[in-house]
C-alpha positions in Angstrom: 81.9 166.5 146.2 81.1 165.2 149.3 82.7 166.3 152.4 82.6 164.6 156.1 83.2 165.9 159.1 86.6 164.8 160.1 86.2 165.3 164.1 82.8 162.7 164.1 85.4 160.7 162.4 88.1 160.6 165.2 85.6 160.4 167.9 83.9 157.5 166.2 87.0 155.3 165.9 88.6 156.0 169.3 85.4 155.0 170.8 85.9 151.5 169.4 89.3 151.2 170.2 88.4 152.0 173.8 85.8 149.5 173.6 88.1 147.0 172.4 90.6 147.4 175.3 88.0 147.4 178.0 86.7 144.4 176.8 90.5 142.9 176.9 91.1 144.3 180.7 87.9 142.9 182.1 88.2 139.5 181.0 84.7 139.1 180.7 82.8 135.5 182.0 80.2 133.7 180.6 77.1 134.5 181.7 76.8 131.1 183.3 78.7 132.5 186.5 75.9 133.4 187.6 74.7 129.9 188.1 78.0 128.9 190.1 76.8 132.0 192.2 73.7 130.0 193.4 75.5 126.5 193.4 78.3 128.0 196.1 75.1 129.0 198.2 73.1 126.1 198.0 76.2 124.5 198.6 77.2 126.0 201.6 73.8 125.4 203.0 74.0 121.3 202.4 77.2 121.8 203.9 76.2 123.3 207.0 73.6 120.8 207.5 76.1 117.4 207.0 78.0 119.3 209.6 75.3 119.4 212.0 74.4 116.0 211.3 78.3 114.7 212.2 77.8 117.1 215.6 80.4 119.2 213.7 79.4 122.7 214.4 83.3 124.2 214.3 83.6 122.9 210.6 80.1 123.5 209.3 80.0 126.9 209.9 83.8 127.5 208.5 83.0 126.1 205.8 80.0 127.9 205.8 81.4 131.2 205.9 84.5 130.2 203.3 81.5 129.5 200.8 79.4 132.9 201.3 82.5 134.7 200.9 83.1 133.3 197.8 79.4 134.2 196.6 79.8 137.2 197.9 83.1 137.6 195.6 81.1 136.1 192.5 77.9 138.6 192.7 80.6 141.3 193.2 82.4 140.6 189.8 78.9 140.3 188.5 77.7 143.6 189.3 80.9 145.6 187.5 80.8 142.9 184.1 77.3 143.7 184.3 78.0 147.5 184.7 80.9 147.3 182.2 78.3 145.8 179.7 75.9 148.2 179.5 78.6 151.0 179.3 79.3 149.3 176.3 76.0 149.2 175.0 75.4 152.4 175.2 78.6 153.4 173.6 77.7 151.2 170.4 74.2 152.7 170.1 76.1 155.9 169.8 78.6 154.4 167.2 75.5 153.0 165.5 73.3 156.9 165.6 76.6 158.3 164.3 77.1 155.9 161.8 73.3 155.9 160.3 73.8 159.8 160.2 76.6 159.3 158.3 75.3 157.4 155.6 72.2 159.5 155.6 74.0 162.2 154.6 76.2 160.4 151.9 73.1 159.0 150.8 71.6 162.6 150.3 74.7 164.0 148.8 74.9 161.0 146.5 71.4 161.2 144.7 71.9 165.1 144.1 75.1 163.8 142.1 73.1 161.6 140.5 70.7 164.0 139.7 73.2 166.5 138.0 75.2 163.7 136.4 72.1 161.7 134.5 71.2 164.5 132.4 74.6 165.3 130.9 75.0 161.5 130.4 71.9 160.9 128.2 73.3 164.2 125.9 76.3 162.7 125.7 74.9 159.5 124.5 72.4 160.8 121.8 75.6 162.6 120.5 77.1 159.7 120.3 74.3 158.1 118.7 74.0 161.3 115.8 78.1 160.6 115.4 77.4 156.7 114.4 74.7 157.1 111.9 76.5 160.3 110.4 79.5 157.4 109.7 76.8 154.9 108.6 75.4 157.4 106.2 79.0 158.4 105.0 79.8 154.9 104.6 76.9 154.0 102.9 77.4 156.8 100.6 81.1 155.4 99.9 79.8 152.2 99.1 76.9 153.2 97.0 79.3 155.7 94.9 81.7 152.4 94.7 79.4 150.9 92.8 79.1 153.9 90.0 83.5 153.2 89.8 83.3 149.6 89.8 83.8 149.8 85.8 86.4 152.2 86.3 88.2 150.7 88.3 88.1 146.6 87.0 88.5 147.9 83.2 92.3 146.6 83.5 91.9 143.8 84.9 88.9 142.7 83.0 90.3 143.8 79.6 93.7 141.7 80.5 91.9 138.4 81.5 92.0 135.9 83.7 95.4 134.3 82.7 97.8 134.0 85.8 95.7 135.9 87.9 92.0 134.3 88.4 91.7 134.7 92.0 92.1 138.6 91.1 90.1 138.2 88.4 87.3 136.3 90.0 87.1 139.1 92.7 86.7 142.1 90.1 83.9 140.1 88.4 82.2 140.0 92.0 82.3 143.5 92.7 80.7 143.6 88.9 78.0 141.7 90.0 77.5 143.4 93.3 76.9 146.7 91.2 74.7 144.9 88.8 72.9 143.5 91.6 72.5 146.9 93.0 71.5 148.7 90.3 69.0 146.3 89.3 67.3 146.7 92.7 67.7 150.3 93.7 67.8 152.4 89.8 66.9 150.1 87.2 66.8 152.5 84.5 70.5 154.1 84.9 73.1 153.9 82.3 75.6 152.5 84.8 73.2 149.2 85.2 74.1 148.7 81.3 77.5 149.6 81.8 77.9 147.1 84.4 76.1 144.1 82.7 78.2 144.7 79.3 81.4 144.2 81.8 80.0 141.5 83.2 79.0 139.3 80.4 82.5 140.5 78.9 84.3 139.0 82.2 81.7 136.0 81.9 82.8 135.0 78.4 86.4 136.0 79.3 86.0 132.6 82.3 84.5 130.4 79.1 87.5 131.1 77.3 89.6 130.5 79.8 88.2 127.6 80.7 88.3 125.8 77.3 91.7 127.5 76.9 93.3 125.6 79.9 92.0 122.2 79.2 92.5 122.6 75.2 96.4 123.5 76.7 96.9 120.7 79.0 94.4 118.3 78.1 97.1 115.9 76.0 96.7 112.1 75.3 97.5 109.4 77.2 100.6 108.2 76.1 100.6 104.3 74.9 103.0 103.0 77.2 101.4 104.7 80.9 98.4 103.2 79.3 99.7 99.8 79.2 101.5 100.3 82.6 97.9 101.3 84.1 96.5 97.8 82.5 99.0 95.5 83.1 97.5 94.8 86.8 98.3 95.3 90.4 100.4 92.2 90.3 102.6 93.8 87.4 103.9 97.0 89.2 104.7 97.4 92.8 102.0 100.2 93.0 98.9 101.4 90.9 99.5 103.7 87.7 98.2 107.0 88.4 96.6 109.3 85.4 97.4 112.4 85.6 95.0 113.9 82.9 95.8 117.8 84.1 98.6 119.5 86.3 97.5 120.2 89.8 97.5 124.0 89.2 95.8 124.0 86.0 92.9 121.2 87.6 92.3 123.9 90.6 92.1 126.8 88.4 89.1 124.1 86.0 87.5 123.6 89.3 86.9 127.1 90.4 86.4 128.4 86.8 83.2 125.4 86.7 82.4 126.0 90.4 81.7 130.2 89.6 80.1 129.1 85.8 77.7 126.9 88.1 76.9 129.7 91.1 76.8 132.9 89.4 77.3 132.2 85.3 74.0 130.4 85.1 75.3 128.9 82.2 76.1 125.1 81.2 77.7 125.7 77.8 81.0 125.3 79.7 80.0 121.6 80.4 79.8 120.8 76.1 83.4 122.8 76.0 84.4 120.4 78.7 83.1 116.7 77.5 84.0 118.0 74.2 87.7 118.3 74.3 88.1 115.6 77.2 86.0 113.1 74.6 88.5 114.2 71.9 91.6 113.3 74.0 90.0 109.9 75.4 89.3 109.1 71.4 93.0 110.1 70.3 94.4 108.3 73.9 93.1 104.8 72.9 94.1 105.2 68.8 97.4 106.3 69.8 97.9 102.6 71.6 96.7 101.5 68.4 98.7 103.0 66.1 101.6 102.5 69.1 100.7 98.4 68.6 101.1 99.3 64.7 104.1 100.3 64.7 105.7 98.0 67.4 104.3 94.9 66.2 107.5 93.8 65.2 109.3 94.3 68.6 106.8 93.0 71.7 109.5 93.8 73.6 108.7 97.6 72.9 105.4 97.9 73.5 105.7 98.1 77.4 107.3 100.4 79.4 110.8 99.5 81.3 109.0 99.5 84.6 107.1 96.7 83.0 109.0 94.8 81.1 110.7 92.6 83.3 107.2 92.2 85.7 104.8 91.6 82.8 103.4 88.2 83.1 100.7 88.0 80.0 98.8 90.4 78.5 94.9 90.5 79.2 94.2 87.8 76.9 95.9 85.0 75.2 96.9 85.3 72.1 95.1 83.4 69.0 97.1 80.8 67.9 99.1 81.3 64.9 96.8 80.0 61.6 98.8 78.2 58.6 98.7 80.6 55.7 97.8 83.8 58.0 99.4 86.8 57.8 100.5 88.2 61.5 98.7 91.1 61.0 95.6 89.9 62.1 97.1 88.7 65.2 98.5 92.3 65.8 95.2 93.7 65.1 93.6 91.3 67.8 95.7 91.9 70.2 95.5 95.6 69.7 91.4 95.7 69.9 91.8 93.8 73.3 93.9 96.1 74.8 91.5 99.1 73.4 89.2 97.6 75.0 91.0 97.6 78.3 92.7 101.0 78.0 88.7 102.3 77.4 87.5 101.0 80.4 91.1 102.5 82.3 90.7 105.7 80.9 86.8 106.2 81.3 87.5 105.2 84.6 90.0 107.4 85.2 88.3 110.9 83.4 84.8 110.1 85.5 86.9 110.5 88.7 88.3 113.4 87.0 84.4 114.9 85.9 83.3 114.3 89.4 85.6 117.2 90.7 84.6 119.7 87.8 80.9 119.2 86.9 77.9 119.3 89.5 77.0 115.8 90.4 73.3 115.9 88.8 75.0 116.7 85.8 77.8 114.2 85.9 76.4 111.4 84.5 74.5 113.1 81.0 78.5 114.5 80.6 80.2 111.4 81.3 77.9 109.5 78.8 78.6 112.6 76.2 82.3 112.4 76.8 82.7 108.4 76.3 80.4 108.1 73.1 83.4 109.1 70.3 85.9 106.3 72.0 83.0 104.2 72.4 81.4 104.1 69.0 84.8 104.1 67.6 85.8 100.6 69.1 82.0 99.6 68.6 82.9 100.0 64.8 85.9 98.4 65.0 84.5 95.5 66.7 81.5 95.2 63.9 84.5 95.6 61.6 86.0 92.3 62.9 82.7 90.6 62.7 82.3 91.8 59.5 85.6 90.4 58.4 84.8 87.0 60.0 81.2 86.8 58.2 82.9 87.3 54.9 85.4 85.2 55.3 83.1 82.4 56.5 81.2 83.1 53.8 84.5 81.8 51.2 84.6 78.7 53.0 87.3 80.3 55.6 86.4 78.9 58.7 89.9 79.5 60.4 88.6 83.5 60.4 86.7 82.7 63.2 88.7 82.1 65.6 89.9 85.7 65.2 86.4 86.5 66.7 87.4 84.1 70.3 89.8 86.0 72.0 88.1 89.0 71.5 84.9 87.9 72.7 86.4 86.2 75.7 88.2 89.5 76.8 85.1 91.4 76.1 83.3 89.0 78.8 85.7 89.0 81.4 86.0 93.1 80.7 82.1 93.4 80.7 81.7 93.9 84.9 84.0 96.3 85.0 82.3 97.7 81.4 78.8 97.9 83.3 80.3 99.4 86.5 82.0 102.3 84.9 78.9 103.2 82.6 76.6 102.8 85.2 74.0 105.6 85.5 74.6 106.3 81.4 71.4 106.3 79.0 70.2 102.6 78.3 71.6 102.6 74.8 75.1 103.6 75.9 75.1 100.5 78.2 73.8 98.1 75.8 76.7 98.5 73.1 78.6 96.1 74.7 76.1 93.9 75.1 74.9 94.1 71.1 78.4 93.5 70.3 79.2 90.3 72.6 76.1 89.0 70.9 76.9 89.9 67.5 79.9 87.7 67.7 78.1 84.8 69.5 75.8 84.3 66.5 78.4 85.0 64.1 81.0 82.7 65.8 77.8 79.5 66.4 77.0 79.9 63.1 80.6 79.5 62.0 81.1 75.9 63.8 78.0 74.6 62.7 78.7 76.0 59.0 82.4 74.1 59.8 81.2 71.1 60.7 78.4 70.7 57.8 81.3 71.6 55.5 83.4 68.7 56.9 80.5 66.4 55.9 80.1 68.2 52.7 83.3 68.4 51.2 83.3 67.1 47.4 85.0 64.0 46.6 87.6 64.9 43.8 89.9 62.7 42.8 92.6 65.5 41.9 92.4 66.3 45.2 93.2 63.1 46.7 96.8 62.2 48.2 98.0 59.1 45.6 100.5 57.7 48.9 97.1 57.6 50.6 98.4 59.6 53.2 96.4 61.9 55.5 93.9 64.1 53.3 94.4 67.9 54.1 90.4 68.0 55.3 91.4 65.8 58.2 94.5 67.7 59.3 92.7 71.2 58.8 89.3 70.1 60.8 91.6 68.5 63.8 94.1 71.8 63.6 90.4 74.0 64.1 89.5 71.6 66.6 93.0 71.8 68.7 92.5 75.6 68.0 89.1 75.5 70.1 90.6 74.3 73.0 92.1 77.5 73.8 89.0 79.1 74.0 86.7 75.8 76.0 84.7 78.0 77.6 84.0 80.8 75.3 83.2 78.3 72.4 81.0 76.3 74.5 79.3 79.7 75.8 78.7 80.5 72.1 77.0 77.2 71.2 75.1 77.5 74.7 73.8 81.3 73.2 72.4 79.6 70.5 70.2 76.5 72.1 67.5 79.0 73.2 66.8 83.0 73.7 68.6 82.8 76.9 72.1 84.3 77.0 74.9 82.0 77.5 76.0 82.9 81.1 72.5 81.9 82.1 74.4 77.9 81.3 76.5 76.6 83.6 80.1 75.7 82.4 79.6 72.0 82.7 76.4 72.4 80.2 78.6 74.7 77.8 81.5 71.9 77.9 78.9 69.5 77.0 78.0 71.5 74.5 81.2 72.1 72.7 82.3 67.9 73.9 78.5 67.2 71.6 80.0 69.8 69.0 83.7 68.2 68.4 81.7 64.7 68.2 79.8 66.0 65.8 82.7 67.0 63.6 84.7 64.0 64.0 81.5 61.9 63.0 81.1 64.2 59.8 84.8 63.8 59.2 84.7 60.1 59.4 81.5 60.0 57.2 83.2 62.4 54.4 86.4 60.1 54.6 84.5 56.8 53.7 83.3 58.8 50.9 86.3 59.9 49.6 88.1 56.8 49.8 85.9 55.2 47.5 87.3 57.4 44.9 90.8 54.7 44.9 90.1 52.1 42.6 92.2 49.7 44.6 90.8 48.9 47.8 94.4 48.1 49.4 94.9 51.8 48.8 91.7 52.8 50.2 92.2 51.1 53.4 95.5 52.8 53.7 94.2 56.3 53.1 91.0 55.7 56.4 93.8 53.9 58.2 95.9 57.0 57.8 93.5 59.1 58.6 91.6 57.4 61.5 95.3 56.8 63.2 96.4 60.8 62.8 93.1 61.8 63.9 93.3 59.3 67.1 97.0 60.6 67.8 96.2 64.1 67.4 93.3 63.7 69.7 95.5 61.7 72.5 98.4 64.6 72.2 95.9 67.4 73.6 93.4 67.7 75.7 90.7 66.5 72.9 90.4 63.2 74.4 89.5 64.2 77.4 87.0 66.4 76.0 85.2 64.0 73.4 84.7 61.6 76.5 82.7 64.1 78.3 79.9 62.7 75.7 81.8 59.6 74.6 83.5 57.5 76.9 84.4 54.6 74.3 85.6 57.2 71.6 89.3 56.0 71.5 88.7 52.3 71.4 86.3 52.8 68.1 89.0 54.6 66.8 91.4 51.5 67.6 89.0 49.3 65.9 88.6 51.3 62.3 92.3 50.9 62.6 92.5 47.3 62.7 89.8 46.9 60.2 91.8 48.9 57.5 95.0 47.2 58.8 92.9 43.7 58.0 91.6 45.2 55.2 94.7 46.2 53.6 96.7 42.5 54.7 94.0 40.9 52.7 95.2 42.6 49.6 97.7 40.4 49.6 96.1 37.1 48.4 95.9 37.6 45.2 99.9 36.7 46.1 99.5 34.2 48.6 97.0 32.3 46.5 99.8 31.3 44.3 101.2 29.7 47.1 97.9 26.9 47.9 97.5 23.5 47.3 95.0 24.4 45.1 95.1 23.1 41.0 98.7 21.6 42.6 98.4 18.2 40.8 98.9 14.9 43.5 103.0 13.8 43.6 104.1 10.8 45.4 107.2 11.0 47.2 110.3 9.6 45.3 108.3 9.7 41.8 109.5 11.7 38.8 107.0 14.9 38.1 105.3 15.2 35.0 106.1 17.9 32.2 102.5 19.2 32.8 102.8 19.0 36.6 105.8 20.8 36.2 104.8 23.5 34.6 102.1 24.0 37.0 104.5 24.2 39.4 106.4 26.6 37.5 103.1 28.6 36.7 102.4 29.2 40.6 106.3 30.2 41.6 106.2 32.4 38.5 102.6 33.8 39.7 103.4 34.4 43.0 106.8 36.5 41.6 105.1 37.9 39.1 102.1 39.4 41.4 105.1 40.0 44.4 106.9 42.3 41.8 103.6 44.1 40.7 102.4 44.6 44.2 105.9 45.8 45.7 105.9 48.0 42.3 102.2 49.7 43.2 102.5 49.8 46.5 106.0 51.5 46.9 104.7 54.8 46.3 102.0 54.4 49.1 102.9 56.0 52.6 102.3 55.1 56.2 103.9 58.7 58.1 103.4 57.0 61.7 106.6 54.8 61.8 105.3 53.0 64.6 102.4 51.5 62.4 104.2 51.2 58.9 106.6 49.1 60.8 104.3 46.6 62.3 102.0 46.5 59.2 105.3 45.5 57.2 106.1 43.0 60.0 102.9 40.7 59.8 103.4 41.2 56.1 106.6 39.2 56.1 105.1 37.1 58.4 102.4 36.0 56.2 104.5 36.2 53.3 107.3 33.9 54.7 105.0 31.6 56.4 103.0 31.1 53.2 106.1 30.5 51.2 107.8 28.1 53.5 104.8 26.1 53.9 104.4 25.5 50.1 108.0 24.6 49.9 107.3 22.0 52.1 
């Protein structure tokens, strides 16, 4: 260690603090004194000489003297702070030769320390350095013999599976492939490296089957009612219907399960397990509303949920109208395909947001088009099904078949955005189903109405089939029913007829073409019908009776076409189509009143022989007389007789037909009286 000597020590510090109370005793000036030294004598001098001047020599040379005293005084406190000074000086070069021997000799003392320190330092630290790779090298060792236990030691736990315990699991199958990894790279051609791989295949397959295993067990179908609550709308419920296809826990254990088959499985069977059963419980989802419609048909009432029941305004699509004669089991089985179609679209929705947390995204959209196809094809069958139906039907002459095919294919159109958005990114022939369908029914429906309306202008005339009161014939009342029928559908029936003018689809129309269209198309039917009915009511024998079957017939269609919104349709093409209609009317009316003169006739002055006023008639005049009342009762009698059984069902019009007719009848008479 370094010693000092503690007597330079003492001396050194008392000779500052005797410094320091010098320097407080003397007061010591500024050096500028000095320069009131000079000013007192230079002053003393001016002095003298102003006194000399004012012939004051007393004064000048008192003052005089009083001023080199007091330079006297100055340069004497001069001399000692100069003195006093350089004492000091020499006193701190002193300080300052002690002090820089001082350090000299801690300097000295210091660098043979470092000298004997440095050596035993740089030992110490290679030590330290042998110590740290002898732990490196152990630890290496402990890890490297790890690897020759890892089958050891995850035989339990790979043997027991991953049920209930994946994140366990999924860390013994890393240390597996750790040791694989290591073996592969550093001893290749050990029996552990075999050992390992076996294990880790075994703990590969184990993740597969746990995999399939948790979405076979939780993957269940959709019940019908949450499917109907998830397609009534936003405005329906007071928020959206959430499908829950898998519990949370199970849906994070699927995730990591695909997320590991991805990284380290190298493997993408998982991805057929997983579009496999997911397609399977999308398929049995939308047949289970089916079946739920089935079954319920009887009760609407049953076929939503409670939440709504009391919210549900109308269901996706209206409802065919109910055909004369049909069944209401095609009804059900319409309105059960349109909600399919709806709950397809839901649901796909629904299980690609569900794909898009399990599978990678660039194969998302192959697996998504896999996992629809089932459900898809399914109600693609279905839908050629009802076409099918429809064609054969058509083909017996039942027209009324067709306008199963309407509602359908109006709901398919006003689905087929949301359709296109959910399959975007699916293979081209996925995507065009839809498509092939909507125009599948198009032709099949055009063909229908213009097969309709050539049967209205073809129907046979048979006399058997004829109504014998004249009344309205069951082709008019079936052809206006179809048309009423159409109205429901405007748009979708005047799409149709628009599909069929050229190649183009028919949303390339506008709607006022397509109404147009289907205004040109119910025109066209009435004109057939009209045409038909002349035709047929040639088969009467009696003319009267063949005016009152067209007047009939002509005044139901004209009432039927004012009650609905037919009018206003036929005058998109024809303006004047309700007064021709008022004419046939009268025409028949005129034709039927002149049925009656073969009555009347009895009743003219013709053949009546010339009497003179006051003269006596003839026995052959009167028996002409006689002859003309008796002909006239006579052809009354047979007329009322035939024409009792004839009917007039608009009360309106059999009254005021039977009001002119007494008119004429009584005007007649009376005048012949006369």
């Amino acid at each position: 260690m370094l010693k000092m000597d503690s007597s330079e020590d003492v001396s050194l510090f008392d000779a500052e603090e005797e410094t320091v109370r010098s320097s407080r005793k003397s007061k010591i000036k500024h050096p500028v004194a000095s320069f009131f030294h000079l000013f007192f004598r230079v002053g003393a001098i001016l002095v003298y000489l102003l006194c000399e001047l004012l012939s004051s020599s007393f004064i000048a040379c008192m003052v005089s003297i009083i001023l080199l005293l007091s330079c006297d005084f100055w340069t004497v406190k001069e001399q000692e702070t100069l003195s006093f000074i350089r004492e000091n000086l020499e006193k701190s070069d002193q300080l300052t030769k002690g002090m820089v021997s001082i350090l000299s000799s801690f300097e000295s003392r210091l660098m043979a320390l470092e000298n004997s320190i440095i050596p035993v330092h740089k030992q110490t630290e290679n030590l330290q350095r042998l110590q740290e790779n002898v732990d490196k090298t152990l630890s290496c060792l402990d890890h490297v013999i790890s690897y020759y236990h890892v089958a050891k030691d995850t035989d339990r736990i790979i043997k027991e599976g991953p049920t209930g315990r994946l994140n366990e699991y999924l860390a013994c199958i890393a240390r597996i492939q750790k040791a694989v990894e290591y073996f592969q790279d550093n001893n290749p051609d050990s029996p552990e490296l075999n050992t390992v791989k076996v294990r880790f295949e075994k703990g590969k397959e184990q993740l597969e089957a746990e995999f399939r295993a948790l979405l076979t067990r939780y993957s269940k179908p959709v019940p019908p009612v949450l499917i109907l609550d998830a397609i009534g709308g936003d405005e329906e419920l007071e928020g959206e219907v959430t499908l829950e296809h898998l519990p949370e826990a199970a849906l994070q254990d699927v995730i990591c399960i695909a997320g590991w088959l991805v990284e380290f499985g190298r493997n993408q069977d998982f991805m057929n397990v997983y579009y496999q059963i997911r397609s399977s419980q999308l398929d049995r989802s939308i047949k289970g509303l089916k079946d739920h419609f089935r079954k319920n048909s009887a009760s609407s009432a049953l076929l939503y949920s409670p939440a709504v029941q009391t919210k549900r305004k109308d269901t996706p699509t209206k409802k065919v109208p109910k055909r004369p004669g049909k069944d209401d089991v095609m009804d059900v089985e319409i309105d059960s395909y349109i909600h399919c179609i709806s709950a397809f679209v839901k649901l796909a929705q629904s299980e690609y947001a569900l794909l898009t947390e399990i599978i990678p995204e660039h194969h998302q959209k192959k697996t998504f088009d896999s996992l629809i196809q089932e459900a898809l094809d399914n109600l693609m069958l279905d839908g050629d099904n009802i076409v099918a139906a429809a064609r054969r039907a058509i083909m017996r002459h039942d027209y009324s078949a067709v306008l199963t095919i309407f509602p359908i294919l109006r709901h398919l159109k006003h689905t087929k955005p949301d359709f296109d958005s959910t399959l975007q990114g699916t293979a081209a022939s996925t995507k065009n189903k839809l498509p092939t369908l909507i125009t599948s029914m198009e032709t099949t429906g055009a063909k229908a109405l213009e097969e309709f309306a050539d049967s209205i202008k073809n129907d046979p005339d048979k006399e058997y089939n004829m109504p014998k009161d004249g009344t309205v014939h069951e082709l008019t009342s079936n052809a206006i029913l179809f048309l009423q029928q159409l109205l429901d559908f405007q748009e979708t029936a005047g799409a149709m007829l628009a599909s069929q003018e050229t190649s183009s689809s028919a949303s390339s129309y506008s709607s006022e073409f397509s109404r147009r269209l289907l205004s040109t198309y119910i025109c066209k039917v009435l004109g057939n019908l009209q045409l038909n009915l002349l035709s047929k009511s040639k088969v009467y024998e009696d003319q009267a009776l063949s005016a009152i079957f067209l007047h009939n017939n002509y005044n139901y269609i004209l009432k039927s076409l004012e009650k609905s919104e037919l009018i206003q349709l036929v005058a998109v093409t024809q303006k004047k189509a309700e007064s021709s209609y008022r004419e046939l009317i009268q025409q028949q009316i005129l034709t039927y009143q002149r049925s009656w003169m073969k009555v009347t006739d009895h009743l003219t002055d013709r053949n009546l022989p010339a009497v003179q006023p006051g003269t006596k008639l003839k026995d052959k005049e009167r028996q002409v007389i006689k002859d003309k009342f008796k002909g006239f009762n006579d052809g009354l009698e047979e007329l009322c007789k035939i024409q009792k059984v004839w009917a007039i069902p608009d009360k309106e019009q059999r009254d005021a037909i039977r009001h002119a007719q007494k008119k004429l009848i009584s005007d007649t008479y009376r005048t012949f009286l006369q």
